[in-house]
Biopython code that builds the backbone (N, CA, C, O; Angstrom):
import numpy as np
from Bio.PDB.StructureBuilder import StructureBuilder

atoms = [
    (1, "UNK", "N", (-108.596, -277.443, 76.126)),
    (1, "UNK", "CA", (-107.760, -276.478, 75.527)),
    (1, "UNK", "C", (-106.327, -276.566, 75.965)),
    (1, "UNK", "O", (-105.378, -276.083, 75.348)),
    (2, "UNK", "N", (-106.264, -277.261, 77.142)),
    (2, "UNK", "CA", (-104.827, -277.423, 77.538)),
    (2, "UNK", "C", (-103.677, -278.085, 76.574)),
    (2, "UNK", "O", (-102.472, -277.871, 76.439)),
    (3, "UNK", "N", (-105.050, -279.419, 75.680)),
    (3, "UNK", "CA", (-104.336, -280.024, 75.251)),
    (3, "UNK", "C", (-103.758, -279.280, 73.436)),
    (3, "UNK", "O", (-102.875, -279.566, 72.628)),
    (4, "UNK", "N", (-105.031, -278.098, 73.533)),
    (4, "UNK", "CA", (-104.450, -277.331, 72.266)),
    (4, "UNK", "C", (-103.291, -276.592, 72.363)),
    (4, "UNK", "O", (-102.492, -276.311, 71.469)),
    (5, "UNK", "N", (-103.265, -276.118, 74.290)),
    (5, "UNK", "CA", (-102.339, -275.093, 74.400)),
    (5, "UNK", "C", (-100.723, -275.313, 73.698)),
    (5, "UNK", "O", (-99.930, -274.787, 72.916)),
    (6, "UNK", "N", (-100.988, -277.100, 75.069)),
    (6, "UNK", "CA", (-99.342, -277.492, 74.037)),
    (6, "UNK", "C", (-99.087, -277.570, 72.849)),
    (6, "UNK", "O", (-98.122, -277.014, 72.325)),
    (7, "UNK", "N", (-99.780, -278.155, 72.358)),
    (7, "UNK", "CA", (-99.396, -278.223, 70.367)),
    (7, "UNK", "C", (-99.096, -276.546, 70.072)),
    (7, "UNK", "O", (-97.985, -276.262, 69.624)),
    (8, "UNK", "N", (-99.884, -275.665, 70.273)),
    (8, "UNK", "CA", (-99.161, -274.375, 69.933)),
    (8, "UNK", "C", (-98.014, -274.014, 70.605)),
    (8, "UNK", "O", (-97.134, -273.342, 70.068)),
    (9, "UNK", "N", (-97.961, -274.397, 71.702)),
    (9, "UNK", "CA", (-96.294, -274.206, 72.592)),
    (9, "UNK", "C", (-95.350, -275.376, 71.753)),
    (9, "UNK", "O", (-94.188, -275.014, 71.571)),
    (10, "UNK", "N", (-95.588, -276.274, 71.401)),
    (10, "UNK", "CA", (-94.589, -277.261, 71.027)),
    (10, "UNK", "C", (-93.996, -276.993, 69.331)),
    (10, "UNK", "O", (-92.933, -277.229, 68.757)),
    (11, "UNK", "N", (-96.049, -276.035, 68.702)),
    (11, "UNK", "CA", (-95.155, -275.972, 67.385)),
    (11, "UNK", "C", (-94.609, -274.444, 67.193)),
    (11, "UNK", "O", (-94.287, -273.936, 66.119)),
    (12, "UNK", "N", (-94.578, -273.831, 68.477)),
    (12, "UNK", "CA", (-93.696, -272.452, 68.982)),
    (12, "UNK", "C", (-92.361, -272.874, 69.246)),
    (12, "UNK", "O", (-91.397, -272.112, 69.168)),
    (13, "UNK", "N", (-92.306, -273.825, 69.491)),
    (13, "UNK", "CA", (-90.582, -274.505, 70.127)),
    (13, "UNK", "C", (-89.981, -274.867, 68.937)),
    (13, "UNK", "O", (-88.761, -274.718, 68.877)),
    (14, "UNK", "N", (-90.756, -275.453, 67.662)),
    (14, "UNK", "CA", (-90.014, -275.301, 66.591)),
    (14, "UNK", "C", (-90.037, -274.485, 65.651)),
    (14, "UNK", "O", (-89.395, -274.478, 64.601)),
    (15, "UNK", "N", (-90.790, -273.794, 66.044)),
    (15, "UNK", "CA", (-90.420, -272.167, 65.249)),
    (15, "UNK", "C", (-89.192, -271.289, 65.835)),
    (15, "UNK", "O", (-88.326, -270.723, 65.167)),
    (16, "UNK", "N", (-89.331, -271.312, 67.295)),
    (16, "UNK", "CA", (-88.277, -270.955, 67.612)),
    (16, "UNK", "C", (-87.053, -271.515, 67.192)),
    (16, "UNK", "O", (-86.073, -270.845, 66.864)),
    (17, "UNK", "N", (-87.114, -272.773, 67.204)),
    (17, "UNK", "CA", (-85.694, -273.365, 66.834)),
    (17, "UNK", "C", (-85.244, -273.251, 65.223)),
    (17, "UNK", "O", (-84.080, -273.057, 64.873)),
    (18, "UNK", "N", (-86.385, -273.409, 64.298)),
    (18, "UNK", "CA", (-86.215, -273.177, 63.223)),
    (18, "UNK", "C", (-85.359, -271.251, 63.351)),
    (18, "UNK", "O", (-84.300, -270.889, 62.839)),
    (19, "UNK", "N", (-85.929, -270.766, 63.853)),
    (19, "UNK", "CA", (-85.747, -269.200, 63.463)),
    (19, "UNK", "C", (-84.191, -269.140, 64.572)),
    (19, "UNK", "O", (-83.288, -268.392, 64.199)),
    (20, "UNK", "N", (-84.037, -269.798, 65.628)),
    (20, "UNK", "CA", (-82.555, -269.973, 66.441)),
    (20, "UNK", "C", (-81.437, -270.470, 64.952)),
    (20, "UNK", "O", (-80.361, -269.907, 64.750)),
    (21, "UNK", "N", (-81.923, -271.476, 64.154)),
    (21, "UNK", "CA", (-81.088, -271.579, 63.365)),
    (21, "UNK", "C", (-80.980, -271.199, 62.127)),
    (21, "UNK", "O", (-80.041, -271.765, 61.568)),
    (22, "UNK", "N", (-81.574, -270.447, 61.444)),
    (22, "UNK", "CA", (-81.870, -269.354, 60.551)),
    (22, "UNK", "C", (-80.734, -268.337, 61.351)),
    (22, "UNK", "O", (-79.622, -268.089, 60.883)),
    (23, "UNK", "N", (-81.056, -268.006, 62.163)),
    (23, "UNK", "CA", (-80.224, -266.932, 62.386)),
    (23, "UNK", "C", (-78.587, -267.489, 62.773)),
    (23, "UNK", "O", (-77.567, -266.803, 62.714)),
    (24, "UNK", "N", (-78.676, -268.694, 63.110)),
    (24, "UNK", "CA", (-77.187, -268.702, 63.053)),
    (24, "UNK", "C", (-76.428, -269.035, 61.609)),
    (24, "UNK", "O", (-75.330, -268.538, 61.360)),
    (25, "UNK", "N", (-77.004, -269.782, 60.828)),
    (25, "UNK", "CA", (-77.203, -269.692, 59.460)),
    (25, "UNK", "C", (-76.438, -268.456, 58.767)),
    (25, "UNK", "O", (-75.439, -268.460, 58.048)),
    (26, "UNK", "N", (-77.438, -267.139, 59.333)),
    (26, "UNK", "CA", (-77.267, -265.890, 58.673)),
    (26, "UNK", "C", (-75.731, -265.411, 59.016)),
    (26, "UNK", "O", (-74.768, -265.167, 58.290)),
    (27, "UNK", "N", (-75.975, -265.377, 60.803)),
    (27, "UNK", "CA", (-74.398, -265.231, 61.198)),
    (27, "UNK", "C", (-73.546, -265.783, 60.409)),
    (27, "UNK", "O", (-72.742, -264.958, 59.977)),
    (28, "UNK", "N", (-73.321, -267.231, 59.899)),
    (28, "UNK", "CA", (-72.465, -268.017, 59.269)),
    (28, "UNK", "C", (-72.109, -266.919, 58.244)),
    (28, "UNK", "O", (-71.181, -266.117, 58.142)),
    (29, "UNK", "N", (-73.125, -267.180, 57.583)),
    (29, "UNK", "CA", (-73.238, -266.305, 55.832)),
    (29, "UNK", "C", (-73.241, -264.770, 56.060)),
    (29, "UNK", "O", (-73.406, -264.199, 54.982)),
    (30, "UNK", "N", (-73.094, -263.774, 57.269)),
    (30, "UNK", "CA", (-72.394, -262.519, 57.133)),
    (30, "UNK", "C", (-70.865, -262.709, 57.747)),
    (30, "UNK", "O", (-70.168, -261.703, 57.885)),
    (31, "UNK", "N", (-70.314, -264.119, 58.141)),
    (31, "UNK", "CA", (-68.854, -263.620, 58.215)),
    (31, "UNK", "C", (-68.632, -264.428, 57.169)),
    (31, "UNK", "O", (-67.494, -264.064, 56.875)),
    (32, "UNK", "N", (-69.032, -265.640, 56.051)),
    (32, "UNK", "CA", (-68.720, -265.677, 55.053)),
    (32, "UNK", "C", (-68.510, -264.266, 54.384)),
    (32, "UNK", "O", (-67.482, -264.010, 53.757)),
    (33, "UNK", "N", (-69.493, -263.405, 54.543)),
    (33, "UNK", "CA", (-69.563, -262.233, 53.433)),
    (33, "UNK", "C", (-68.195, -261.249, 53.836)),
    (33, "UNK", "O", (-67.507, -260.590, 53.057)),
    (34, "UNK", "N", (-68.044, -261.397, 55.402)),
    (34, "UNK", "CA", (-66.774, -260.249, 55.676)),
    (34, "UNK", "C", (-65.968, -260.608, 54.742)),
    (34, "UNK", "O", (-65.483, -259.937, 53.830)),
    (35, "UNK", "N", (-65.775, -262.307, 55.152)),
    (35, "UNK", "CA", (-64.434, -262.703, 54.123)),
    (35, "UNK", "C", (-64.083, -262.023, 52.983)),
    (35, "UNK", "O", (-63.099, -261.384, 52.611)),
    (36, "UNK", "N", (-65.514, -262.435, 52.374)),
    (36, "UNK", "CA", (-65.317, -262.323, 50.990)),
    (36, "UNK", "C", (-65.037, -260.892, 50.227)),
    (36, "UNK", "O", (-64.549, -260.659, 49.121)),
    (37, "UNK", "N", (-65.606, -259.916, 51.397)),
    (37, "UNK", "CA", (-65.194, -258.682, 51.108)),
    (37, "UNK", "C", (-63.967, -258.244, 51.364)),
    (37, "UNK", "O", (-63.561, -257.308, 50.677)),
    (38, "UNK", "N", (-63.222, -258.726, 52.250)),
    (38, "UNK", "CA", (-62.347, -258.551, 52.790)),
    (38, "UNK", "C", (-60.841, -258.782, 51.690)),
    (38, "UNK", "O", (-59.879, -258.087, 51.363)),
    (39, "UNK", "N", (-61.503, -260.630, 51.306)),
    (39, "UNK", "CA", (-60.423, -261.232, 50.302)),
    (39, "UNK", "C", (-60.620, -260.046, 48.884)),
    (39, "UNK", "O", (-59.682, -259.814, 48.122)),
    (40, "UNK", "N", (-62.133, -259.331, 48.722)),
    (40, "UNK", "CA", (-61.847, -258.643, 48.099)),
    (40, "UNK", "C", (-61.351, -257.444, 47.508)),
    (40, "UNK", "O", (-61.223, -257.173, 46.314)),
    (41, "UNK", "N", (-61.055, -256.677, 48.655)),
    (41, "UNK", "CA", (-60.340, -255.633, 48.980)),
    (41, "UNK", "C", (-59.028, -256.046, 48.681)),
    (41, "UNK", "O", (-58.396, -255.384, 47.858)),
    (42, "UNK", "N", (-58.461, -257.132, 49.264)),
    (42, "UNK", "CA", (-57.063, -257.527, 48.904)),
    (42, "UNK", "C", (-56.444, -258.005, 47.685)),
    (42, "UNK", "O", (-55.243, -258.242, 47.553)),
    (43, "UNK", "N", (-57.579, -258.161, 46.571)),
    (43, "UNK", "CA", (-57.843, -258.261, 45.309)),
    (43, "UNK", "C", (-57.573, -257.174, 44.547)),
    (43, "UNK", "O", (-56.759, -257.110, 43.625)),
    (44, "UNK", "N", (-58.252, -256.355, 44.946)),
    (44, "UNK", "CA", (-58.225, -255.066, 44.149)),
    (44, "UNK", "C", (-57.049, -254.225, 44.164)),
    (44, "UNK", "O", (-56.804, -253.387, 43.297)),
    (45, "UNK", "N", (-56.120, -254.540, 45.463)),
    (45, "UNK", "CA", (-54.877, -253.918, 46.340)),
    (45, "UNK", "C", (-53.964, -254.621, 45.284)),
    (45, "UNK", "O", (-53.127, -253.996, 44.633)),
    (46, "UNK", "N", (-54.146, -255.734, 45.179)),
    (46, "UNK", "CA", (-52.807, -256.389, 44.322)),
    (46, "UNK", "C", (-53.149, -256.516, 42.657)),
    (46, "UNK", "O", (-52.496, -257.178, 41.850)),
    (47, "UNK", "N", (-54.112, -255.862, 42.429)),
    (47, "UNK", "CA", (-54.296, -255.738, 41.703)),
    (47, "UNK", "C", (-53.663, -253.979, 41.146)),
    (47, "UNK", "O", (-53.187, -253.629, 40.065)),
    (48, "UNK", "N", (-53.877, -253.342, 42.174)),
    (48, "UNK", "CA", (-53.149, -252.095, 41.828)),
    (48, "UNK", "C", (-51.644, -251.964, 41.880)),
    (48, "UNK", "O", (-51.020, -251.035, 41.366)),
    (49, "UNK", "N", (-51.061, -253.084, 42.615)),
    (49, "UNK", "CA", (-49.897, -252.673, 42.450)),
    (49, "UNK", "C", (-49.606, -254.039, 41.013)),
    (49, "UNK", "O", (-48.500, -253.998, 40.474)),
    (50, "UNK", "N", (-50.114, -254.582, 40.768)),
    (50, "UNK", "CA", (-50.087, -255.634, 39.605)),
    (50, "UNK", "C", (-50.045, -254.378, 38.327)),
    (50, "UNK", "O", (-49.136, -254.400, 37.497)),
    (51, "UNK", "N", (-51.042, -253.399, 38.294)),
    (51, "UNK", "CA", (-51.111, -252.307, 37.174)),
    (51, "UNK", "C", (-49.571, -251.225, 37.240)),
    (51, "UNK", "O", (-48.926, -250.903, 36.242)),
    (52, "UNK", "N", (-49.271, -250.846, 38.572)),
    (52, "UNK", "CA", (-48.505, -250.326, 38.855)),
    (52, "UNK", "C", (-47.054, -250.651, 38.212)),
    (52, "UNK", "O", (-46.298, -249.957, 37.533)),
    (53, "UNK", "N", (-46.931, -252.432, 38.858)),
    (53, "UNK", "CA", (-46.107, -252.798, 38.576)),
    (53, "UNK", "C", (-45.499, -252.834, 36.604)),
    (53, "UNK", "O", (-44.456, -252.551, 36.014)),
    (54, "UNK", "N", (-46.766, -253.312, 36.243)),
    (54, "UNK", "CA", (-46.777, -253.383, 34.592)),
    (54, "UNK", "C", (-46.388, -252.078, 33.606)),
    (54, "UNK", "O", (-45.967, -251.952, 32.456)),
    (55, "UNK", "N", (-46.822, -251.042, 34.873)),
    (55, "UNK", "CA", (-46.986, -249.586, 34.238)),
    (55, "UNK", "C", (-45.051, -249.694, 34.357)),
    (55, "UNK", "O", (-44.387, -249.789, 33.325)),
    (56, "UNK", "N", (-44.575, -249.667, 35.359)),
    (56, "UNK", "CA", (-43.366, -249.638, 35.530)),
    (56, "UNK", "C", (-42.314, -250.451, 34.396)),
    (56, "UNK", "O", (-41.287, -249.852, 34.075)),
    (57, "UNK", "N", (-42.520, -251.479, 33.950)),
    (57, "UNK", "CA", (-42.384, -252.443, 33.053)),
    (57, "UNK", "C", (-42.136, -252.169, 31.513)),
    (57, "UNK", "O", (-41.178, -252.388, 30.771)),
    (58, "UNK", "N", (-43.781, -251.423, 31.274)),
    (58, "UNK", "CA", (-43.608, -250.817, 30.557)),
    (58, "UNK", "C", (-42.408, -249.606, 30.380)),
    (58, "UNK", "O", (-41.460, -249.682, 29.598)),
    (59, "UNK", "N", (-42.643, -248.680, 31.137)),
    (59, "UNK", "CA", (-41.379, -247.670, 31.043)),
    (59, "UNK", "C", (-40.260, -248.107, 31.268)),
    (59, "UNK", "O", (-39.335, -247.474, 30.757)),
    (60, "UNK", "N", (-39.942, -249.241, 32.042)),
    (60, "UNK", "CA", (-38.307, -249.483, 31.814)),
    (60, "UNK", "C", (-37.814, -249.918, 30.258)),
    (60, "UNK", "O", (-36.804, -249.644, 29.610)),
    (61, "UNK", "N", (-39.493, -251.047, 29.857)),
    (61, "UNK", "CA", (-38.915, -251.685, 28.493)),
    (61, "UNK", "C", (-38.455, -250.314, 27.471)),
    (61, "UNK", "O", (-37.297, -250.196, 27.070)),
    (62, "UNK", "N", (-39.371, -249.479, 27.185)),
    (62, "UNK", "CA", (-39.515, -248.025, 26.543)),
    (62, "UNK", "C", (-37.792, -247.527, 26.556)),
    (62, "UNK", "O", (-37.252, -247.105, 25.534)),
    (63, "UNK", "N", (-37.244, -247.626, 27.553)),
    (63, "UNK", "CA", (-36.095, -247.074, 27.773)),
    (63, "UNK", "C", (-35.271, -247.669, 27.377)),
    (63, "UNK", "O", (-34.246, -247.272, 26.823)),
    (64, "UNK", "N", (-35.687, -248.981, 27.665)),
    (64, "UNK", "CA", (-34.305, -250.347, 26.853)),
    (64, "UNK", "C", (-34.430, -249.901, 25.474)),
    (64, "UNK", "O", (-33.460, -249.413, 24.893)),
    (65, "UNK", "N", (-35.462, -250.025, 24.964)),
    (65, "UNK", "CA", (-35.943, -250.285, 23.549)),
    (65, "UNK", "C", (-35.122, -248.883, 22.835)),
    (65, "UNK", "O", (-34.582, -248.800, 21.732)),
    (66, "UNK", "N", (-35.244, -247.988, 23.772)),
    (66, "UNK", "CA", (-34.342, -246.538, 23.127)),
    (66, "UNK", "C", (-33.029, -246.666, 23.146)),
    (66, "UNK", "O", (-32.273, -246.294, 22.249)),
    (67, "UNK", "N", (-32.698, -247.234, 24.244)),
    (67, "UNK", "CA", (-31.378, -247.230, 24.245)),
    (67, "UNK", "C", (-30.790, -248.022, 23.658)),
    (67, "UNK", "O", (-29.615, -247.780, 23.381)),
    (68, "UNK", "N", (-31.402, -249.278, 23.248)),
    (68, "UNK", "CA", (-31.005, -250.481, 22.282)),
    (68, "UNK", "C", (-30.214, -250.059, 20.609)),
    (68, "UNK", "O", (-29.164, -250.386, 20.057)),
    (69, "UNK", "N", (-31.694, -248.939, 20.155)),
    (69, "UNK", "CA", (-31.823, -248.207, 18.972)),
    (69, "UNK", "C", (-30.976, -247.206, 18.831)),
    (69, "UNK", "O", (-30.465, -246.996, 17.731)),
    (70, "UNK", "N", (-30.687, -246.415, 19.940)),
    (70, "UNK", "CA", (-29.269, -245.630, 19.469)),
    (70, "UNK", "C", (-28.222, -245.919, 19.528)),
    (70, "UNK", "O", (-27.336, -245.214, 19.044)),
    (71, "UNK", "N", (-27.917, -247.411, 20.338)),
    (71, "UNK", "CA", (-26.602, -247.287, 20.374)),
    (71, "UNK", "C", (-26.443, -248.522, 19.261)),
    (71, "UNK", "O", (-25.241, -248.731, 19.098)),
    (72, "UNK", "N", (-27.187, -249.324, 18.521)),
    (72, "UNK", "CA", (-27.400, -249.613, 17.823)),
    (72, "UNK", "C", (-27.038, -249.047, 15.967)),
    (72, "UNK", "O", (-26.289, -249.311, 15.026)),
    (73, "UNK", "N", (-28.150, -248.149, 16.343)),
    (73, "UNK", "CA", (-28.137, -247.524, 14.993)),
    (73, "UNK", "C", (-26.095, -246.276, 15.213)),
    (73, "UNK", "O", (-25.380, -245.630, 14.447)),
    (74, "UNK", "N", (-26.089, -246.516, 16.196)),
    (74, "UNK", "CA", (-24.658, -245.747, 16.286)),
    (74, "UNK", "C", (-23.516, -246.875, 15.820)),
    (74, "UNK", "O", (-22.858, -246.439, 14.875)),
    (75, "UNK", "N", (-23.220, -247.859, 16.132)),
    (75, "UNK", "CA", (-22.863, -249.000, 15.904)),
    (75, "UNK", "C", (-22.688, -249.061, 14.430)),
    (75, "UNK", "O", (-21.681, -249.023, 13.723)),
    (76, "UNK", "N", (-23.978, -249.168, 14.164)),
    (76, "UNK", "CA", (-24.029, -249.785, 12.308)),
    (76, "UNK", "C", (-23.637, -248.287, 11.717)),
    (76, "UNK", "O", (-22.942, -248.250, 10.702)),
    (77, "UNK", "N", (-23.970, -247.338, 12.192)),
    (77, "UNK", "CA", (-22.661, -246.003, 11.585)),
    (77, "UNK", "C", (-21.442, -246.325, 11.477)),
    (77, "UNK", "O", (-20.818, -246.385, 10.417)),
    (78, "UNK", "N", (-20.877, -246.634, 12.952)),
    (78, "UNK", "CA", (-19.471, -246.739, 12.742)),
    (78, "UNK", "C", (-18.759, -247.648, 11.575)),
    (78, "UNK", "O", (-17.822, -247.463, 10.798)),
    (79, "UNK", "N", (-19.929, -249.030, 11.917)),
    (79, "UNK", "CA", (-19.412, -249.817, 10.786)),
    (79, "UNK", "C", (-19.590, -249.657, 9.507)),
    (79, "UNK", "O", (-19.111, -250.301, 8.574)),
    (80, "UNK", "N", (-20.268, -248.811, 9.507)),
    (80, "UNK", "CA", (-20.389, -248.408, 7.918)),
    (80, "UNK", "C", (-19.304, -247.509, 7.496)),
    (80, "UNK", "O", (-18.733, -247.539, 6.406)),
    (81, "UNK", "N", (-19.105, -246.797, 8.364)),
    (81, "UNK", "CA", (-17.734, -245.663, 8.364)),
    (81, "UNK", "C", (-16.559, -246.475, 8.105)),
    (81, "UNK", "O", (-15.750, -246.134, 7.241)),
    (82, "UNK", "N", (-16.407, -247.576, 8.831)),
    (82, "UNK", "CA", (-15.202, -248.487, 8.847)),
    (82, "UNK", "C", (-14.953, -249.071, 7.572)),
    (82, "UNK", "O", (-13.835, -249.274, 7.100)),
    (83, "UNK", "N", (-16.154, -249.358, 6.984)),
    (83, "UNK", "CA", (-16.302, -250.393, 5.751)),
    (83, "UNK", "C", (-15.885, -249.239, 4.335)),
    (83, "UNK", "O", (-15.201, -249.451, 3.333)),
    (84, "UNK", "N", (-16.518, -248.180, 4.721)),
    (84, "UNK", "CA", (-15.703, -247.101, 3.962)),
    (84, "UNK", "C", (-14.674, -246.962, 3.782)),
    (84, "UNK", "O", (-14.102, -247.357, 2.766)),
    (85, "UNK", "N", (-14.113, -246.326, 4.770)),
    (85, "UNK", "CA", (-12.764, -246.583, 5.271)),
    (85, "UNK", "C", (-11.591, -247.726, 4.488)),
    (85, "UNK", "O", (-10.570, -247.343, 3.917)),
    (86, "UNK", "N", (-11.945, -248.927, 4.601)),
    (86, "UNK", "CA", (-11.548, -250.128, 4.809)),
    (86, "UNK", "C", (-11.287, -249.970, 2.834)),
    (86, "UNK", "O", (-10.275, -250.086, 2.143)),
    (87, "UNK", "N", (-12.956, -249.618, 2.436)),
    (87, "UNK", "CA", (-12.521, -249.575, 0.648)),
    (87, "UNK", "C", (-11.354, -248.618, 0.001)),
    (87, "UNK", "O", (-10.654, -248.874, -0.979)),
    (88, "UNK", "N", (-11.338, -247.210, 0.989)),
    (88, "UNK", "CA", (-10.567, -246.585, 0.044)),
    (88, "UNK", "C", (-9.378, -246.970, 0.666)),
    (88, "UNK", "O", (-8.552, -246.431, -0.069)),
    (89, "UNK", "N", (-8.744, -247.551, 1.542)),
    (89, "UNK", "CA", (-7.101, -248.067, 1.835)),
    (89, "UNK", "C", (-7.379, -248.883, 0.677)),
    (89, "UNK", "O", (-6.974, -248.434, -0.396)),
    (90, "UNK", "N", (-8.141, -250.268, 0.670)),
    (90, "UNK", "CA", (-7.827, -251.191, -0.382)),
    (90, "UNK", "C", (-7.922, -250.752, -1.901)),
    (90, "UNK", "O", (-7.334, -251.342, -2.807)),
    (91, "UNK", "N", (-8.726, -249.655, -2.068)),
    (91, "UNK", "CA", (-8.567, -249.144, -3.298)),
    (91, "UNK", "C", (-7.220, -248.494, -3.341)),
    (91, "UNK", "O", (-6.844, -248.862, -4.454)),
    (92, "UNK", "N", (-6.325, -247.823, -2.888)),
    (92, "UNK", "CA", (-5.167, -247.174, -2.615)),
    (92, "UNK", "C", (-4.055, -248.540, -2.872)),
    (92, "UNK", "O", (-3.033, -248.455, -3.553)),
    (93, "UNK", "N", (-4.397, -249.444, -2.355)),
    (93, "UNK", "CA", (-3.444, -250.795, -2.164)),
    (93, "UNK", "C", (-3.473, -251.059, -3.450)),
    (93, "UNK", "O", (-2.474, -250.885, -4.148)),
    (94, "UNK", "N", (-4.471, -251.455, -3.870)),
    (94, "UNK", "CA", (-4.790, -252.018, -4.986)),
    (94, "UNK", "C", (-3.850, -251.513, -6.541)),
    (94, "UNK", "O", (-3.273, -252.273, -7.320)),
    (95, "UNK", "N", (-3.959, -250.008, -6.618)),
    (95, "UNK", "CA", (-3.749, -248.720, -7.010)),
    (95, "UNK", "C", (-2.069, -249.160, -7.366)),
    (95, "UNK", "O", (-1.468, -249.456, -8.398)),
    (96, "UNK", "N", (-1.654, -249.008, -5.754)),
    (96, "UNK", "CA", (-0.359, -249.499, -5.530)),
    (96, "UNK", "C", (0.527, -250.475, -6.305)),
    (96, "UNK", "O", (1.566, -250.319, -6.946)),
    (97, "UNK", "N", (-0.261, -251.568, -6.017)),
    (97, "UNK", "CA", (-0.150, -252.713, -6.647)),
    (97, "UNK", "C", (-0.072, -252.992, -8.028)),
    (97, "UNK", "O", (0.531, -253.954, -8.504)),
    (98, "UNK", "N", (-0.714, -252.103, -8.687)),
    (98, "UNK", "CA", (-0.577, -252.596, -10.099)),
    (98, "UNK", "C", (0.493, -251.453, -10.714)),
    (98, "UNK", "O", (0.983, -251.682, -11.820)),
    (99, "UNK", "N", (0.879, -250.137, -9.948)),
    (99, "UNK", "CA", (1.987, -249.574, -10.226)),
    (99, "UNK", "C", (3.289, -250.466, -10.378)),
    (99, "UNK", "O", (4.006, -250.341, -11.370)),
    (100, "UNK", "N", (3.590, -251.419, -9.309)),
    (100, "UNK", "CA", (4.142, -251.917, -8.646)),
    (100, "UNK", "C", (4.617, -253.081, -9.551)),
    (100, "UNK", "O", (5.762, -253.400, -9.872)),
    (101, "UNK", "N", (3.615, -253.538, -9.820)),
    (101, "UNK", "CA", (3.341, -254.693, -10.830)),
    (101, "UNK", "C", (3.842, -253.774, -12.301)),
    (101, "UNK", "O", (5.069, -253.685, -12.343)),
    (102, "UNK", "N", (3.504, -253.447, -12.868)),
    (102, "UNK", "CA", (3.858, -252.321, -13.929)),
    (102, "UNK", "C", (5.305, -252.195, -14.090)),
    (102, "UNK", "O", (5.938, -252.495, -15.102)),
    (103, "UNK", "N", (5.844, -251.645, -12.815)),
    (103, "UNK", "CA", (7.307, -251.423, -13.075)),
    (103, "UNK", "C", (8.119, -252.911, -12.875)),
    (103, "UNK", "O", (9.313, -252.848, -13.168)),
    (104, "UNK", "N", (7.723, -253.984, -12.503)),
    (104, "UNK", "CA", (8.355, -255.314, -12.120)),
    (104, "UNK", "C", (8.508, -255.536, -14.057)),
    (104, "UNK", "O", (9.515, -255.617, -14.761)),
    (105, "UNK", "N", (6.810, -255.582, -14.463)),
    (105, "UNK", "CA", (7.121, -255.880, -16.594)),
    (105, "UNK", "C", (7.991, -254.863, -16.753)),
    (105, "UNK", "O", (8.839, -255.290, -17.537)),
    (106, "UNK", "N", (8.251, -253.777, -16.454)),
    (106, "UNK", "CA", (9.350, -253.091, -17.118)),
    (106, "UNK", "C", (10.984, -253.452, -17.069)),
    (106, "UNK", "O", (11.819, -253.346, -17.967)),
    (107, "UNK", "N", (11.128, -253.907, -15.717)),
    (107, "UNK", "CA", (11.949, -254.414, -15.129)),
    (107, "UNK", "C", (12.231, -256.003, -15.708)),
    (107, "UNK", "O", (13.358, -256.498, -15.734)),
    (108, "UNK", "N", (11.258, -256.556, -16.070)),
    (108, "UNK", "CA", (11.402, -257.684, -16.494)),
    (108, "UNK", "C", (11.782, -257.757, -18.294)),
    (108, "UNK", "O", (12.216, -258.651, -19.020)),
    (109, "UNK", "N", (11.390, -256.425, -18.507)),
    (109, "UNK", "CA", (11.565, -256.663, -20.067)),
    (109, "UNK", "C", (12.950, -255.696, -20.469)),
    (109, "UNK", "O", (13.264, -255.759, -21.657)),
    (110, "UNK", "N", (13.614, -255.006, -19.785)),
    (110, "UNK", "CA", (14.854, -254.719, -19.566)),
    (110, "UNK", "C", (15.906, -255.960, -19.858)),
    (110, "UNK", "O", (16.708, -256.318, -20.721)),
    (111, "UNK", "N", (15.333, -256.426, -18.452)),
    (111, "UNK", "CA", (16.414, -257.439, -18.093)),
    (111, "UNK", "C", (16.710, -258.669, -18.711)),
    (111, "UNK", "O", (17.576, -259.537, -18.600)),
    (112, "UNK", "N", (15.333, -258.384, -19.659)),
    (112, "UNK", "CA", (15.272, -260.015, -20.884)),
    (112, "UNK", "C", (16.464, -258.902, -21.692)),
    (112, "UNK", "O", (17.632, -259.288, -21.651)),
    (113, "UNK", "N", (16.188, -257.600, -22.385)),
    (113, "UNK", "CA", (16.800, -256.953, -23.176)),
    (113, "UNK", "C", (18.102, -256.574, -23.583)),
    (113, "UNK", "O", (18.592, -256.198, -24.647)),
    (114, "UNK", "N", (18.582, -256.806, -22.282)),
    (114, "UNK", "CA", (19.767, -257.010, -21.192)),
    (114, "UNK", "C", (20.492, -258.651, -21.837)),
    (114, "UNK", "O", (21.153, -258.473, -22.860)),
    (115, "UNK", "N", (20.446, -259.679, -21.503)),
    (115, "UNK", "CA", (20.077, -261.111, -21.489)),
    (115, "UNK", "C", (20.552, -261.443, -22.971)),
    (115, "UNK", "O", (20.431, -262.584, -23.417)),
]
sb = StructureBuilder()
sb.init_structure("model")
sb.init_model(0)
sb.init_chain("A")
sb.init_seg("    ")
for serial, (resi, resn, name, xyz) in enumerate(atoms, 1):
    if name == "N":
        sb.init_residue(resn, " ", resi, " ")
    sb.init_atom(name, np.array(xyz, "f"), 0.0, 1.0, " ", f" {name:<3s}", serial, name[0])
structure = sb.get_structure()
């Protein structure tokens, strides 16, 4: 039986060793897992300020986009005001002009009359 004893002590020595490295194994693979929890926490962190940031983004664009549109649509007022503007002088000129013109044939048919 002595000689059974060892074979059960010897295939105890590799159970033990099997189960010595199983467990360091495991160790390995629970500070893999800290990591991974860890990297994932820091995931989720930049991920909130990633939303944060976008949220912010959003409201600045919102504000451009308003302010673009009024001073914009204020703009194409003025110029429309201007372009107004701009017709009734040249209608006035115009006006002018053919008075102007008018009295030159009168002037011209005088001065043939004259002649």
């Amino acid at each position: 039986m002595v000689d059974g004893s060892k074979e059960v002590l010897g295939e105890l020595k590799k159970v033990n060793l099997r189960l010595d490295n199983l467990e360091v194994e495991q160790q390995g693979m629970k500070i893999e897992l800290q990591g991974m929890k860890a990297e994932q926490k820091a995931m989720k962190s930049d991920m909130g300020e990633m939303k944060s940031d976008i949220s912010d983004l959003k409201k600045g664009q919102l504000r451009l986009e308003t302010r673009m549109e009024t001073e914009v649509i204020d703009k194409i007022r003025i110029l429309f005001d201007a372009v107004e503007v701009q017709r009734d002088v040249n209608q006035r000129i115009l006006a002018s002009l053919a008075r102007i013109e008018e009295k030159v044939s009168a002037h011209d048919m005088v001065i043939q009359r004259i002649q």
